[in-house]
C-alpha positions in Angstrom: 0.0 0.0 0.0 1.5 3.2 -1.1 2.0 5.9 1.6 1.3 9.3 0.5 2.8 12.3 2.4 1.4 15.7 2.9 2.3 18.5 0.1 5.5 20.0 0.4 6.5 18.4 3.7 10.2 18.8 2.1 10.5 22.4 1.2 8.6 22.7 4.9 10.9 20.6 6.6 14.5 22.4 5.0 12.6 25.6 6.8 12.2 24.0 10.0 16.1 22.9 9.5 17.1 26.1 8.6 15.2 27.6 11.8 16.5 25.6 14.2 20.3 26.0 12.6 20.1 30.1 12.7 18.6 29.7 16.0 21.7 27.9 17.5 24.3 30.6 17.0 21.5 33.2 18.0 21.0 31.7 21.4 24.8 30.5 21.8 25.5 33.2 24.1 23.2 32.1 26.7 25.3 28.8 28.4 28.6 31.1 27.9 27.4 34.1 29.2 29.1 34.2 32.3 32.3 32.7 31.2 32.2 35.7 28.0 31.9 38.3 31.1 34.5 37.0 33.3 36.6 36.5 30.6 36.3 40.1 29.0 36.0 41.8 32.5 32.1 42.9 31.1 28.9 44.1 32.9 25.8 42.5 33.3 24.4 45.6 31.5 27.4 44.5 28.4 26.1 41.2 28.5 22.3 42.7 28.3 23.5 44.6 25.2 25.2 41.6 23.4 22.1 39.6 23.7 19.5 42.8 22.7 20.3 45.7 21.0 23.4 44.6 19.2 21.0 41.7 17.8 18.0 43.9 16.9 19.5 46.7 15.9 21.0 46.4 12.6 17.7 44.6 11.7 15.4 47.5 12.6 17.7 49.7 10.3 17.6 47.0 7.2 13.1 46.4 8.3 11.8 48.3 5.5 13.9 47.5 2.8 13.9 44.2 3.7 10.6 43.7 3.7 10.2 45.3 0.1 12.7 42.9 -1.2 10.9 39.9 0.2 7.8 40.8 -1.1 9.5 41.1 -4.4 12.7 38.3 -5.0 12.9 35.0 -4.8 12.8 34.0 -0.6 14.6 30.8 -1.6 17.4 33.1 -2.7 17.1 35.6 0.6 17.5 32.6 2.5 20.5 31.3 1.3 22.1 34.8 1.8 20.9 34.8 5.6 22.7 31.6 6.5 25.9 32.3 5.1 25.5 35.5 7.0 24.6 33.5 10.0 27.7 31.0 9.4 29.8 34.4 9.3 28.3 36.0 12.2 29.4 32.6 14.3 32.4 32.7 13.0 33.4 35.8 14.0 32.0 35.4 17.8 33.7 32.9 18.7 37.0 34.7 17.3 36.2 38.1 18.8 38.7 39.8 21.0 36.9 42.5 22.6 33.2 43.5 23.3 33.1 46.1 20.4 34.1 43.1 17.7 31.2 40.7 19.8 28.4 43.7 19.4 29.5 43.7 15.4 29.7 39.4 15.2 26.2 39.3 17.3 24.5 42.4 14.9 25.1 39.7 12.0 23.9 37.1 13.7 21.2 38.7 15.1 19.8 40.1 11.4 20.2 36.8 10.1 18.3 34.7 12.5 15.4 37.4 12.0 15.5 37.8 8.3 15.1 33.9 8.0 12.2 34.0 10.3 10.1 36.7 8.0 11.3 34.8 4.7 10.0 31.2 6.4 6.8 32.5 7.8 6.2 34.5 4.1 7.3 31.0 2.8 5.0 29.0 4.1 2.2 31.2 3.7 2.1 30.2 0.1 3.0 26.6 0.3 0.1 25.9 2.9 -3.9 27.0 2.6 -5.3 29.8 5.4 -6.7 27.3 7.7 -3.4 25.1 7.1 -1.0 27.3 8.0 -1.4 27.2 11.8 0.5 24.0 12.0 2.7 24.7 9.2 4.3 27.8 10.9 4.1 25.8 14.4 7.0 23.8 12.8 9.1 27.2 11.8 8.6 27.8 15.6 9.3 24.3 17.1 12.4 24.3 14.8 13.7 27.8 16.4 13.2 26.3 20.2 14.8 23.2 18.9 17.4 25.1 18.2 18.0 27.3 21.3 17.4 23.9 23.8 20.5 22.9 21.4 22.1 25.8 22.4 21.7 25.6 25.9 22.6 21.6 26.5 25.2 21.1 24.2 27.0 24.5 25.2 26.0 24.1 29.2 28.0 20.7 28.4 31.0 22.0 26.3 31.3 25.0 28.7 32.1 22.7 31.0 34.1 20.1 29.7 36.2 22.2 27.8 36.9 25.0 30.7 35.6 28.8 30.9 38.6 29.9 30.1 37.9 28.2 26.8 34.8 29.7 25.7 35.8 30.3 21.7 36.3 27.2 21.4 32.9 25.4 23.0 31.3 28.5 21.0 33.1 27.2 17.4 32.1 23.3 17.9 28.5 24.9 19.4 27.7 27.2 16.4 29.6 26.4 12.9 28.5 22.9 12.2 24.9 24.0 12.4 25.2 27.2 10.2 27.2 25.3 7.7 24.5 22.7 7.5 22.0 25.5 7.3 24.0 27.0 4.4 24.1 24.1 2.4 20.6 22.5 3.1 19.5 25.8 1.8 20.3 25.6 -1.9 17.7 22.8 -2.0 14.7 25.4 -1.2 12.2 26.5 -4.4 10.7 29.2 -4.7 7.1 28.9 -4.9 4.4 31.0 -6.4 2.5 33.8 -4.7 -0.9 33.8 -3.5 -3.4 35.8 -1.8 -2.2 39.0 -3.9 -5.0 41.5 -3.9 -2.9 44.2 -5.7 -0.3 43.1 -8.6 3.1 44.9 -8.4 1.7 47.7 -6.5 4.1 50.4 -6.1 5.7 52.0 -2.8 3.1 54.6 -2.6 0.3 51.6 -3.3 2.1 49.5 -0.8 1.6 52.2 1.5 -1.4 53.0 1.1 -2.3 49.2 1.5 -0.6 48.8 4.8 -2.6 51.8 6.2 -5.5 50.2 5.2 -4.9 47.0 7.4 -3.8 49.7 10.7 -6.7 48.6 12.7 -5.6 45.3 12.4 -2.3 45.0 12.4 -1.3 47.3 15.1 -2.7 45.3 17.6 -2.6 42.1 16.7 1.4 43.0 16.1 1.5 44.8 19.1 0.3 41.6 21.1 3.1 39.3 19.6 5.7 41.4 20.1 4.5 41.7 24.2 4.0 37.7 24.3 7.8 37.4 22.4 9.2 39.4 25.9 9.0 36.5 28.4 10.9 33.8 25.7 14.2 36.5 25.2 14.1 37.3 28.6 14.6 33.7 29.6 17.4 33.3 27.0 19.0 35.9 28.5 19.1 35.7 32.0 17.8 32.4 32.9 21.0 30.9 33.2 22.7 33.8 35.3 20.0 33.5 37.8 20.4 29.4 37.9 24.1 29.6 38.4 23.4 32.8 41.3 20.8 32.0 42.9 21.1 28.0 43.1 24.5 27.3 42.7 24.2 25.7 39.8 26.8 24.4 37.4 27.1 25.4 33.4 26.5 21.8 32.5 23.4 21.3 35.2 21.6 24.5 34.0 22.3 23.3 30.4 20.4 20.3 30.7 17.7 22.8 33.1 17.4 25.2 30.1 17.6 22.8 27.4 15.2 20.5 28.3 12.3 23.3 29.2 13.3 25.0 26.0 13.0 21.9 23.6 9.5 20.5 25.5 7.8 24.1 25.6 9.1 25.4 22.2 7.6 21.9 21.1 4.6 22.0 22.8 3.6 26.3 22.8 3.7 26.0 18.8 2.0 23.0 18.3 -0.9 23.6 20.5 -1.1 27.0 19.2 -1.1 26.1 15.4 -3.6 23.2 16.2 -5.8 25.7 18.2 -5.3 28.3 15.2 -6.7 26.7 12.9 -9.8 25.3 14.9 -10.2 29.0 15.6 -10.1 29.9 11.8 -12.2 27.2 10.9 -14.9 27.8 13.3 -15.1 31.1 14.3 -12.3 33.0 11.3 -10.4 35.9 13.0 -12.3 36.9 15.9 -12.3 33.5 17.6 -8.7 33.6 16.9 -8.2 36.9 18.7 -10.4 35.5 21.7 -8.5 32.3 22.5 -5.1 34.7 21.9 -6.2 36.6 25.1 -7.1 33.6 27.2 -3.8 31.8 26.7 -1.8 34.7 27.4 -3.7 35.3 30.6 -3.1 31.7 31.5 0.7 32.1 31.6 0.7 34.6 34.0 1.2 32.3 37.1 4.0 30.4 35.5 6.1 33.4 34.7 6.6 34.7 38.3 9.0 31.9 38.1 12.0 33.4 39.2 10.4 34.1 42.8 10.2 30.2 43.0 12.9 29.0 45.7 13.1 25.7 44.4 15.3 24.5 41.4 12.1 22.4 40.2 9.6 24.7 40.6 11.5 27.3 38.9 12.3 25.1 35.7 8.1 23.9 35.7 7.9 27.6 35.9 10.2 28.4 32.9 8.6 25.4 31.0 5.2 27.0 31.5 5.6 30.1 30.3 7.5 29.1 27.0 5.0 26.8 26.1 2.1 29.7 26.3 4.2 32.4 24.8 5.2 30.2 21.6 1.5 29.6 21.6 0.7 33.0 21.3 3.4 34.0 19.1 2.5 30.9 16.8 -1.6 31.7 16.5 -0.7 35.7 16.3 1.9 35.2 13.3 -0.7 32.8 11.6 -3.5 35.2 12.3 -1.2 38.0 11.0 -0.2 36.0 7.5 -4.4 35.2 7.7 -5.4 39.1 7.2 -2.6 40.5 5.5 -2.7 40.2 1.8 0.7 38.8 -0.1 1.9 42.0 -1.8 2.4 43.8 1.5 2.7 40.6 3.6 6.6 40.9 3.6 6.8 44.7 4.3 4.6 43.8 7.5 6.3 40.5 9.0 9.2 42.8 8.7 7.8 45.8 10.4 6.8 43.9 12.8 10.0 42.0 13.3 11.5 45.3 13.6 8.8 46.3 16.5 9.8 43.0 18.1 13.7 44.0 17.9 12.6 46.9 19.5 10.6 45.8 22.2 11.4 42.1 22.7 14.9 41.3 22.2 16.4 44.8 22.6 14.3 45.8 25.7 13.8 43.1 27.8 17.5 41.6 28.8 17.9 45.3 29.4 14.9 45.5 31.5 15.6 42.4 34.0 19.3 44.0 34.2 18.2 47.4 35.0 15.1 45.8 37.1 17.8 43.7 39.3 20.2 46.5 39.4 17.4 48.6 41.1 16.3 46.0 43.4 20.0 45.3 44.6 22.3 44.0 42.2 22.9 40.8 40.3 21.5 38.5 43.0 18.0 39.9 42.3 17.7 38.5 39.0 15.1 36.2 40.1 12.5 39.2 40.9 13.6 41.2 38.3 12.4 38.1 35.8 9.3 37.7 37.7 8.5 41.2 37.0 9.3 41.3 33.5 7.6 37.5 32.1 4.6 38.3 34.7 3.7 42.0 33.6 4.1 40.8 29.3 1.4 38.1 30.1 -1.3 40.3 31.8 -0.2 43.3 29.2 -0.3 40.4 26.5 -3.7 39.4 27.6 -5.4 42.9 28.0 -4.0 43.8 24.5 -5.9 40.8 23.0 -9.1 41.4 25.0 -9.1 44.9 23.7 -8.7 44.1 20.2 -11.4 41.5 20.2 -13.7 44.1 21.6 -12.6 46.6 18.9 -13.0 44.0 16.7 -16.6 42.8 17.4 -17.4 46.6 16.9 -16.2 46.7 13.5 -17.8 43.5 12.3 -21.3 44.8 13.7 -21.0 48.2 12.3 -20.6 46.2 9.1 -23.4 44.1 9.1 -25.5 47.1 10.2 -24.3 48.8 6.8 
């Protein structure tokens, strides 16, 4: 009996490879990060900068052109460019003397871990129907969590079986097998054709135009991602600091910690939210969608005052928890988004969102939990300073959502009524 498999499972999983590769050198820093600032005499605040701003930045310069040019070349192309820029950017961490040569190394790793998320997610938008796509882009986002639980165990392990003092070197055997694969796996992409286009070739005015046209839409349902994406880079910042501080912990123990709650709740958050997606879309289209986005946010907010927890096990349930609801929310938001966004500006907005989400997310928060901790006390209040951040995203997260559906129920009646 001949076994048939599900259209273009291939092209989906080289994405899913592809995420989970970029993804590696992107969350490298996280097992080292202590070793990197004892080696390098660096400040928490340094280390905060490394992992945020000198990540996002260069990406919320490069946004809008970026999102023009995906909207208009060949992704398969994009993509290949991105990870040979991520196999760069790795290689030039783990070689970099100083901290000004890390920000530079971590800026190209950082733009190429979130150009090949917007290229993926614009991707699969046209390899998989609306009601589809939910699971689809749950892989994309189970491949990126794969990724940064590979991060965390294998370097916890090769920080510390190779030494501190040694960090290059657990960073090169961590980070350059991975983008290499990436690079190469990568020439087997095709490009496939567009759908969903309600305006052919429109021009940058048009495009515009277009976007400003989707503004009650897309401004919160982006804002509300970008809020639910705080409590994940938060984590991969600080997490491990605030294991090895407040537990006495070892590199290789929090690893394992880290790893393991980062692989089961960036496995379970996406696929639970793409399943629950598409139920939404198919039974209730949008507004469902938006509802069930506010109640699973909400739901995390327990979980994320994790880092008040005083026991190692607790803590970890606590971490688990809240990555499993914030991938969820991230993964039905971004398939809402791809859902009411036509394909000629679809591009342009995945990347002005992504460049929101630099802002906000991965530029903000490390720097929020260090200043946080640094106003409660210093470095050993990392656990409080987490709390404070993951707790107030969810409940901010939540209200966002609740909002919009309300807004949202308003418009569709006033359109009946007309």
């Amino acid at each position: 009996m001949r076994v048939t498999r599900p259209p273009h499972i291939g092209q989906l999983m080289l994405l899913i490879a592809a995420a989970a590769g970029v993804f590696v050198s992107g969350r490298a820093l996280g097992p080292a990060q202590e070793a990197i600032r004892v080696s390098l005499s660096l400040s928490d605040n340094q280390m905060a900068v490394l992992q945020g701003p000198a990540m996002a930045l260069p990406f919320v310069l490069g946004a809008l052109p970026l999102g023009f040019i995906i909207d208009r070349y060949s992704r398969a192309h994009l993509l290949r460019l991105f990870a040979g820029a991520c196999l760069a950017g790795s290689l030039a961490t783990a070689l970099a003397p100083s901290f000004i040569t890390l920000v530079v190394a971590r800026a190209i790793v950082g733009f190429a871990m979130i150009a090949t998320a917007i290229a993926s997610f614009s991707l699969v938008a046209d390899l998989y129907a609306p009601a589809e796509r939910g699971r689809a882009k749950a892989g994309i986002v189970v491949g990126q969590y794969i990724g940064a639980s590979f991060a965390f165990a294998l370097g916890g392990y090769l920080i510390n079986r190779i030494g501190a003092g040694h960090w290059r070197a657990a960073l090169a055997l961590l980070t350059l097998i991975p983008a290499a694969a990436v690079t190469a796996l990568t020439w087997l992409l095709r490009e496939p054709p567009r759908s969903d286009i309600e305006v052919e070739q429109p021009t940058i005015a048009e495009t515009f135009r277009e976007v400003w046209r989707y503004r009650a839409t897309v401004i919160p349902l982006g804002f509300g991602i970008v809020i639910a994406e705080m409590p994940p880079f938060a984590v991969s910042s600080w997490a491990a600091p605030m294991f090895e501080r407040k537990f006495r912990l070892t590199a290789d123990v929090i690893g394992v910690i880290l790893g393991a709650a980062t692989f089961v709740g960036g496995l379970c958050g996406p696929i639970i939210g793409g399943a629950l997606a598409d139920f939404c879309q198919k039974t209730g289209g949008p507004q469902r969608t938006i509802s069930a986005l506010s109640i699973v946010a909400m739901a995390g907010a327990p979980a994320a005052l994790f880092g008040l927890f005083d026991h190692v096990t607790m803590s970890a349930i606590g971490i688990l928890l809240t990555l499993v609801m914030s991938s969820a929310v991230v993964g039905m938001g971004i398939t809402l988004f791809t859902i009411v966004v036509p394909n000629e500006i679809r591009g342009l907005c995945l990347s002005l969102l992504a460049a929101f989400d630099s802002l906000i997310a991965i530029s903000l928060a490390p720097l929020m939990v260090s200043a946080i901790s640094g106003a409660m006390g210093g470095g050993a209040m990392l656990g409080p300073s987490l709390a404070t951040v993951c707790g107030m995203a969810c409940v901010l997260c939540a209200t966002i959502y609740f909002v919009a559906g309300y807004l949202y129920r308003r418009r569709s009646t006033r359109s009946v009524a007309v």
